[in-house]
N, CA, C and O atoms as a GROMACS GRO file, in nm:
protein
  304
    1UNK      N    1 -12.941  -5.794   5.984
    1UNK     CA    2 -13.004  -5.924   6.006
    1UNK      C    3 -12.897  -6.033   5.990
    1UNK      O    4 -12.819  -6.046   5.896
    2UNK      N    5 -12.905  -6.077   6.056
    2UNK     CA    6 -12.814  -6.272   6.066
    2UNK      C    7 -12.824  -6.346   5.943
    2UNK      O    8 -12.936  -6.358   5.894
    3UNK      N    9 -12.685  -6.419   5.863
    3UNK     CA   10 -12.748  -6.474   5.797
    3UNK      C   11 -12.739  -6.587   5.823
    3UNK      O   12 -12.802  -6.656   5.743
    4UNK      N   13 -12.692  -6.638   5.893
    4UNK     CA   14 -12.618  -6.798   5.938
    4UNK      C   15 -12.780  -6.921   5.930
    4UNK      O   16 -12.899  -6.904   5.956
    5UNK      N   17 -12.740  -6.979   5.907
    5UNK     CA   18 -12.835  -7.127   5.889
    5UNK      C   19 -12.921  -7.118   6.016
    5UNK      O   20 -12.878  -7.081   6.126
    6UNK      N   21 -13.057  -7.158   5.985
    6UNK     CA   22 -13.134  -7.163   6.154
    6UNK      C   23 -13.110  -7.301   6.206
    6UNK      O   24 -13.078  -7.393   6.130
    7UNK      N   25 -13.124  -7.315   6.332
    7UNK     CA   26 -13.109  -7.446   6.371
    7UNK      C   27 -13.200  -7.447   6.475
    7UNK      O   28 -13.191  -7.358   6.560
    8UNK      N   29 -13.314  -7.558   6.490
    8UNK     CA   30 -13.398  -7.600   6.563
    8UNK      C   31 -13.414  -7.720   6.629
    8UNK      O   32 -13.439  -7.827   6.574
    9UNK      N   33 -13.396  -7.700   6.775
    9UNK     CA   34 -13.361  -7.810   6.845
    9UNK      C   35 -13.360  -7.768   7.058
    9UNK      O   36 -13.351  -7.661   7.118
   10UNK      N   37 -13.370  -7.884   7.100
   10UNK     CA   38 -13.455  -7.931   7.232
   10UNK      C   39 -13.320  -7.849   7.328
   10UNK      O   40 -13.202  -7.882   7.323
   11UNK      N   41 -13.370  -7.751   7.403
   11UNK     CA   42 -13.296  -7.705   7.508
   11UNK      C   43 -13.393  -7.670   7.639
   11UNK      O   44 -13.487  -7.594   7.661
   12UNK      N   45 -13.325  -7.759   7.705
   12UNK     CA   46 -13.410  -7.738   7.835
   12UNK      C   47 -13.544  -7.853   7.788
   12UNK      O   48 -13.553  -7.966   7.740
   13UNK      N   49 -13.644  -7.731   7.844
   13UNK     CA   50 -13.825  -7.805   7.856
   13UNK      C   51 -13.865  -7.761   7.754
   13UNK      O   52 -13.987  -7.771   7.754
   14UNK      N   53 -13.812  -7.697   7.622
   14UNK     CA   54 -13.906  -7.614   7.509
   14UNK      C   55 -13.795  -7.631   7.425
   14UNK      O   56 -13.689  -7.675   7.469
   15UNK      N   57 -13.814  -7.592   7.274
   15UNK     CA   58 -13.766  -7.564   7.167
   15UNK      C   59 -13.732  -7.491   7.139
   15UNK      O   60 -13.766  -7.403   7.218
   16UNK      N   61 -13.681  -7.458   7.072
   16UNK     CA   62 -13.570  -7.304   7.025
   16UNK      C   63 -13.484  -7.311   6.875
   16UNK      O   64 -13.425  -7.408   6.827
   17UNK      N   65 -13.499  -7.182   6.822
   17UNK     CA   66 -13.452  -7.139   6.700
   17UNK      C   67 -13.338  -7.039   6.739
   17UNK      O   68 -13.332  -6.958   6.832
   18UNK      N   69 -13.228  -7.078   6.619
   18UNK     CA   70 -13.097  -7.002   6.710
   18UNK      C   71 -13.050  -6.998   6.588
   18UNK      O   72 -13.037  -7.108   6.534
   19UNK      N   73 -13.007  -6.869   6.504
   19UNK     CA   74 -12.887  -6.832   6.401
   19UNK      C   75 -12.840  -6.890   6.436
   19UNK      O   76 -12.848  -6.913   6.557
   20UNK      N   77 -12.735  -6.972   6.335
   20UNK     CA   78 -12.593  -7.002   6.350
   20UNK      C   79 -12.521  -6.888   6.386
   20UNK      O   80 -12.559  -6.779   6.345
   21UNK      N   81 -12.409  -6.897   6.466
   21UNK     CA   82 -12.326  -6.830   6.524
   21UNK      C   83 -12.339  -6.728   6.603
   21UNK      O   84 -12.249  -6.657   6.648
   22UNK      N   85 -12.525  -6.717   6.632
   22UNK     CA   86 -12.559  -6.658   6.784
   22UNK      C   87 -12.550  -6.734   6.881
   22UNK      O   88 -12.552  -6.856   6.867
   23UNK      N   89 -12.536  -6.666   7.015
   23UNK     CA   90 -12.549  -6.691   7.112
   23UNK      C   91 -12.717  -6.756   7.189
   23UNK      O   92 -12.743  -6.863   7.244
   24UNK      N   93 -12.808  -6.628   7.157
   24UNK     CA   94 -12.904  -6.658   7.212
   24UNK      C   95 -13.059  -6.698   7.138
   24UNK      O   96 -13.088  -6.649   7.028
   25UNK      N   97 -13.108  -6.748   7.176
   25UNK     CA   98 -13.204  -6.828   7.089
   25UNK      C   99 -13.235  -6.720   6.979
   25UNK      O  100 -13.139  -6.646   6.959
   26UNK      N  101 -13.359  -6.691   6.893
   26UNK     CA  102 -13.400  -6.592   6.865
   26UNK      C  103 -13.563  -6.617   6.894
   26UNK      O  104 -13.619  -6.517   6.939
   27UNK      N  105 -13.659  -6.753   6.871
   27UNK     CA  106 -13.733  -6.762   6.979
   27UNK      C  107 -13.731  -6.921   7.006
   27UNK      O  108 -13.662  -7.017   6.971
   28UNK      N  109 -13.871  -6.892   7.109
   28UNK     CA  110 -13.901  -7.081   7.138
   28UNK      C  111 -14.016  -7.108   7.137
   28UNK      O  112 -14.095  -7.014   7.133
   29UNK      N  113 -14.065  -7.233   7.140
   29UNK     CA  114 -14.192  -7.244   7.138
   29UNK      C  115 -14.208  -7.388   7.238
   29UNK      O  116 -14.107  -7.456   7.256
   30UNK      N  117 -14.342  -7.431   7.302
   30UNK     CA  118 -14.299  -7.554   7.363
   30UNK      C  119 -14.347  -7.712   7.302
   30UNK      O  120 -14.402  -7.800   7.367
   31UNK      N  121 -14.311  -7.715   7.174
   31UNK     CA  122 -14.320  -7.826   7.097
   31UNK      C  123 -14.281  -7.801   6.973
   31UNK      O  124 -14.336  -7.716   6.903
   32UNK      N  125 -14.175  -7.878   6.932
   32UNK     CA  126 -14.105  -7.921   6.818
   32UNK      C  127 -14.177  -7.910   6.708
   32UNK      O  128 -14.109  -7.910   6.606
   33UNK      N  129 -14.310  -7.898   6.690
   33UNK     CA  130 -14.372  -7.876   6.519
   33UNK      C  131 -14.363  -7.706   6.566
   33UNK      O  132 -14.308  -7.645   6.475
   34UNK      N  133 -14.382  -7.661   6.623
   34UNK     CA  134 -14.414  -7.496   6.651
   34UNK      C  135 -14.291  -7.401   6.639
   34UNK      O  136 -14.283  -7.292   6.583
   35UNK      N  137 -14.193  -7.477   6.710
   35UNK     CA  138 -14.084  -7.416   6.742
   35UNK      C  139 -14.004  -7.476   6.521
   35UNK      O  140 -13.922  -7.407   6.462
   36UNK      N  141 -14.049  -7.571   6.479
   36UNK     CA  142 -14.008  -7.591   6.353
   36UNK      C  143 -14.090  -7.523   6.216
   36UNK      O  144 -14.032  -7.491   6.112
   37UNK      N  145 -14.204  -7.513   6.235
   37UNK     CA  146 -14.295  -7.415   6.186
   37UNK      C  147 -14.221  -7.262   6.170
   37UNK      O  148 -14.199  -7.212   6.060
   38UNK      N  149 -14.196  -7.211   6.266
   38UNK     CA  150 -14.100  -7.061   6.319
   38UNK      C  151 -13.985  -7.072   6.214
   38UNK      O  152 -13.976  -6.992   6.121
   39UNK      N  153 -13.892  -7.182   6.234
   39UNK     CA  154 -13.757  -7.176   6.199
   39UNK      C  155 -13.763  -7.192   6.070
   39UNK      O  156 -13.662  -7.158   6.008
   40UNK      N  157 -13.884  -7.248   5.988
   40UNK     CA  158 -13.896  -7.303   5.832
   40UNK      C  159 -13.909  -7.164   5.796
   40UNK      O  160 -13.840  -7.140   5.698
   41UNK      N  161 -13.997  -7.021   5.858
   41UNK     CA  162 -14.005  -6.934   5.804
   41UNK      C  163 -13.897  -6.824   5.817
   41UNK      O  164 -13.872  -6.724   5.750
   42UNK      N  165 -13.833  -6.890   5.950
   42UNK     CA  166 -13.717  -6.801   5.947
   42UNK      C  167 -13.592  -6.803   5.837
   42UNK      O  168 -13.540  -6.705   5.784
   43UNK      N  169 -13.566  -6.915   5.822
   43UNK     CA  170 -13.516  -7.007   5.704
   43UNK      C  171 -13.531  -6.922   5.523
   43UNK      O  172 -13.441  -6.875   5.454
   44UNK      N  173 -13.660  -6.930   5.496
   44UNK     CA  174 -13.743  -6.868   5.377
   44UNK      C  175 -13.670  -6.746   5.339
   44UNK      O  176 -13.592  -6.711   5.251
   45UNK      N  177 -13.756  -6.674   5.492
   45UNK     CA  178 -13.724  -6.491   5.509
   45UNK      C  179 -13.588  -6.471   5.406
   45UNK      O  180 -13.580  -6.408   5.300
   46UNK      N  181 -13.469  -6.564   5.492
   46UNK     CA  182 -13.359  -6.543   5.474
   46UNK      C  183 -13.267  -6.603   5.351
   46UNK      O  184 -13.164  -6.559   5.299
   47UNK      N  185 -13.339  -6.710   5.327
   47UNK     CA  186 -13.284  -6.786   5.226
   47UNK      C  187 -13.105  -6.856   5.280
   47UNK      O  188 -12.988  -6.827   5.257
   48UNK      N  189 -13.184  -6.961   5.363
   48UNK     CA  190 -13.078  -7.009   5.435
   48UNK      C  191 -13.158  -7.155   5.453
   48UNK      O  192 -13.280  -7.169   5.453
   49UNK      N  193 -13.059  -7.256   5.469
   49UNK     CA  194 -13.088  -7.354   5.515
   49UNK      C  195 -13.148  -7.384   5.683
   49UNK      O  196 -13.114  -7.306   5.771
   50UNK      N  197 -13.234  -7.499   5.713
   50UNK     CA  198 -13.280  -7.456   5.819
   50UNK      C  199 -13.251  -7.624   5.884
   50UNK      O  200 -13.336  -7.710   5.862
   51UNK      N  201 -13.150  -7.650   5.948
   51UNK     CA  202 -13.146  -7.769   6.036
   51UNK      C  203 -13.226  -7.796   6.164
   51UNK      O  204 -13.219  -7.727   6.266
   52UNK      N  205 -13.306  -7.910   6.148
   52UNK     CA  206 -13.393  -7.900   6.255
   52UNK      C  207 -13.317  -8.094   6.330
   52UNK      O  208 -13.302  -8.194   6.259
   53UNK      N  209 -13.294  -8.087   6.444
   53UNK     CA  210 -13.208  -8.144   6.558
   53UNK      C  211 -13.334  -8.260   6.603
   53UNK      O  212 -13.454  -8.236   6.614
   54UNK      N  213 -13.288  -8.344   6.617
   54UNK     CA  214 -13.427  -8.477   6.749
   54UNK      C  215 -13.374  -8.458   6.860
   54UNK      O  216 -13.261  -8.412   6.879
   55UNK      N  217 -13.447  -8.489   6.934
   55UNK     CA  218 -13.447  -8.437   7.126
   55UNK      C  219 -13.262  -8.475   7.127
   55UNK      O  220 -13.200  -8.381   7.178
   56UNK      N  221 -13.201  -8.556   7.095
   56UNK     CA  222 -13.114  -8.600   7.148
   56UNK      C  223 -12.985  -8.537   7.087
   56UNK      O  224 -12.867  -8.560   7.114
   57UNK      N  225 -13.054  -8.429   6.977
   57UNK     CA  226 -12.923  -8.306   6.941
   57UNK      C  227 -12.826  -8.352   6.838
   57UNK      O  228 -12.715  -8.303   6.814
   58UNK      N  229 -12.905  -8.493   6.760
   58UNK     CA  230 -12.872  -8.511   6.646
   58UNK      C  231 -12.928  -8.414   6.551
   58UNK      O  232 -13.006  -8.324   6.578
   59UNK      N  233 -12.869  -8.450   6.411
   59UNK     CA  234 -12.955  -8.390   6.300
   59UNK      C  235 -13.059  -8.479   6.232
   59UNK      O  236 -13.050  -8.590   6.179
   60UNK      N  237 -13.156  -8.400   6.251
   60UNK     CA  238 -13.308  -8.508   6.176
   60UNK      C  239 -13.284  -8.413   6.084
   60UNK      O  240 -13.234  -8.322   6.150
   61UNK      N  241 -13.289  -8.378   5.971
   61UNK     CA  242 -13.325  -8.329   5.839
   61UNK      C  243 -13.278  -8.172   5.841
   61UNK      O  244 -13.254  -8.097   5.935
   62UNK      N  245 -13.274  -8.146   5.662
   62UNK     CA  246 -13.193  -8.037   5.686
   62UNK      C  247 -13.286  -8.011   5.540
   62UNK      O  248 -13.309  -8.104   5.464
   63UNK      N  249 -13.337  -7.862   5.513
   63UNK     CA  250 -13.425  -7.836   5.413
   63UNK      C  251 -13.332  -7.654   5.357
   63UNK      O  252 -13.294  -7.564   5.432
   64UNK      N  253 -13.325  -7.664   5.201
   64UNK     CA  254 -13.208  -7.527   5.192
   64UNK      C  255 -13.360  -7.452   5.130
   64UNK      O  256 -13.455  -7.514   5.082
   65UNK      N  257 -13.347  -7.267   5.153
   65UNK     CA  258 -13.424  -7.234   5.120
   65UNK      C  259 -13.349  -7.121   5.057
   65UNK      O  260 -13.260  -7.088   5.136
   66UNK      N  261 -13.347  -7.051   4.952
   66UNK     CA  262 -13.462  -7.121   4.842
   66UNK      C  263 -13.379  -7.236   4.788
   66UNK      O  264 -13.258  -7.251   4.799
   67UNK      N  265 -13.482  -7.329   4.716
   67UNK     CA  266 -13.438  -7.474   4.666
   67UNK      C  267 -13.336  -7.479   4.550
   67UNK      O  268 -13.274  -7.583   4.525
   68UNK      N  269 -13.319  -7.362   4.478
   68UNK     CA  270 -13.236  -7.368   4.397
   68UNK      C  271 -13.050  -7.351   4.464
   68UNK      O  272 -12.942  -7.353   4.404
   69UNK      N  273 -13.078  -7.339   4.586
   69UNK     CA  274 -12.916  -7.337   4.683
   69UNK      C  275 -12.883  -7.477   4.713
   69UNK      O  276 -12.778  -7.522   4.759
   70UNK      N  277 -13.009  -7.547   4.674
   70UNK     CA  278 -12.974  -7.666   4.753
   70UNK      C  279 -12.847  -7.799   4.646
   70UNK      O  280 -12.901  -7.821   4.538
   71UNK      N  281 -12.781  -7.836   4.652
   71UNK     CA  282 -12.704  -7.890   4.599
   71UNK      C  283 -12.766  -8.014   4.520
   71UNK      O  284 -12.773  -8.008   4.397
   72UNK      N  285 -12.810  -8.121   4.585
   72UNK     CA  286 -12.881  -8.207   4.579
   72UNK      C  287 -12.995  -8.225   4.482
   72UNK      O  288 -13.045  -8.335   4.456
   73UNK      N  289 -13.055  -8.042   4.401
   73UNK     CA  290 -13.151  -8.015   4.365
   73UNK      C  291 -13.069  -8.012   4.177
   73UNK      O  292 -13.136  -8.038   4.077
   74UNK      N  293 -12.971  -7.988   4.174
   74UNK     CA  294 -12.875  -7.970   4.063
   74UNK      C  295 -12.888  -8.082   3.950
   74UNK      O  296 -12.930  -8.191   3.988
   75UNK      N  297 -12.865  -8.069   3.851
   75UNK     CA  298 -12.896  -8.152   3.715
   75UNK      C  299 -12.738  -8.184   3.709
   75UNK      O  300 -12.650  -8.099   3.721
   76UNK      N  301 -12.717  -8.323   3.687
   76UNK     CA  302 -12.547  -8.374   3.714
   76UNK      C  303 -12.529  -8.468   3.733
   76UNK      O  304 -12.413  -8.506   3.752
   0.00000   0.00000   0.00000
Protein backbone atom coordinates (compact mmCIF):
# COMPACT_ATOMS: atom_id res chain seq x y z
CA UNK A 1 0.00 0.00 0.00
CA UNK A 2 1.15 3.76 -0.77
CA UNK A 3 2.08 5.78 1.84
CA UNK A 4 2.51 9.24 0.39
CA UNK A 5 0.03 12.10 1.56
CA UNK A 6 -3.50 12.04 -0.34
CA UNK A 7 -4.19 14.93 -2.32
CA UNK A 8 -7.65 16.03 -3.46
CA UNK A 9 -8.26 18.24 -6.15
CA UNK A 10 -10.23 19.39 -9.63
CA UNK A 11 -8.98 17.50 -12.81
CA UNK A 12 -10.87 17.73 -15.72
CA UNK A 13 -15.00 17.71 -14.97
CA UNK A 14 -14.71 15.60 -11.54
CA UNK A 15 -12.51 15.24 -8.55
CA UNK A 16 -9.89 12.96 -7.77
CA UNK A 17 -7.77 11.43 -4.98
CA UNK A 18 -4.16 10.67 -5.94
CA UNK A 19 -1.18 9.25 -3.50
CA UNK A 20 1.50 11.41 -3.54
CA UNK A 21 3.94 10.20 -5.93
CA UNK A 22 1.37 8.20 -8.07
CA UNK A 23 0.67 8.63 -11.26
CA UNK A 24 -2.92 7.75 -11.47
CA UNK A 25 -5.78 8.89 -9.50
CA UNK A 26 -6.80 6.18 -7.05
CA UNK A 27 -10.52 7.33 -7.32
CA UNK A 28 -12.99 10.24 -8.29
CA UNK A 29 -16.03 11.37 -7.54
CA UNK A 30 -18.06 14.31 -9.30
CA UNK A 31 -18.07 16.89 -6.48
CA UNK A 32 -15.52 18.10 -4.18
CA UNK A 33 -17.34 17.13 -0.71
CA UNK A 34 -17.46 13.35 -2.15
CA UNK A 35 -14.37 13.13 -3.81
CA UNK A 36 -13.03 14.87 -0.08
CA UNK A 37 -15.13 12.61 2.07
CA UNK A 38 -13.01 9.49 0.11
CA UNK A 39 -9.61 11.15 0.60
CA UNK A 40 -10.32 12.06 4.56
CA UNK A 41 -10.73 8.24 4.83
CA UNK A 42 -8.08 7.45 2.72
CA UNK A 43 -5.91 9.74 4.78
CA UNK A 44 -7.13 7.90 8.37
CA UNK A 45 -6.68 4.25 6.79
CA UNK A 46 -3.16 5.36 6.36
CA UNK A 47 -2.25 7.81 8.78
CA UNK A 48 -1.10 10.40 6.44
CA UNK A 49 -1.91 13.82 5.91
CA UNK A 50 -4.60 14.59 3.43
CA UNK A 51 -4.29 17.96 1.23
CA UNK A 52 -7.37 18.90 -0.27
CA UNK A 53 -6.66 21.70 -3.46
CA UNK A 54 -9.71 24.68 -4.64
CA UNK A 55 -10.70 24.36 -8.28
CA UNK A 56 -7.80 26.53 -9.12
CA UNK A 57 -5.04 23.89 -7.72
CA UNK A 58 -4.19 25.90 -4.83
CA UNK A 59 -4.01 24.47 -1.36
CA UNK A 60 -7.31 25.01 0.70
CA UNK A 61 -6.43 23.13 3.91
CA UNK A 62 -4.36 20.42 4.91
CA UNK A 63 -5.66 17.98 7.95
CA UNK A 64 -2.59 15.23 9.42
CA UNK A 65 -4.05 11.96 10.41
CA UNK A 66 -3.61 10.71 13.12
CA UNK A 67 -3.53 14.17 15.01
CA UNK A 68 -0.81 13.38 17.12
CA UNK A 69 1.66 13.69 13.61
CA UNK A 70 0.44 16.86 13.28
CA UNK A 71 3.04 19.47 14.33
CA UNK A 72 0.89 22.30 15.12
CA UNK A 73 -0.92 19.89 17.67
CA UNK A 74 2.48 19.82 19.98
CA UNK A 75 2.80 21.47 23.53
CA UNK A 76 5.81 24.24 22.91
Amino acid sequence: MATGDIHTSKQGDKWVNRVEGNERASNTAPTKAEAQAKGKDMAIQRGTEHVVHKQDGTIGERNTYPRSRDPRSSKG
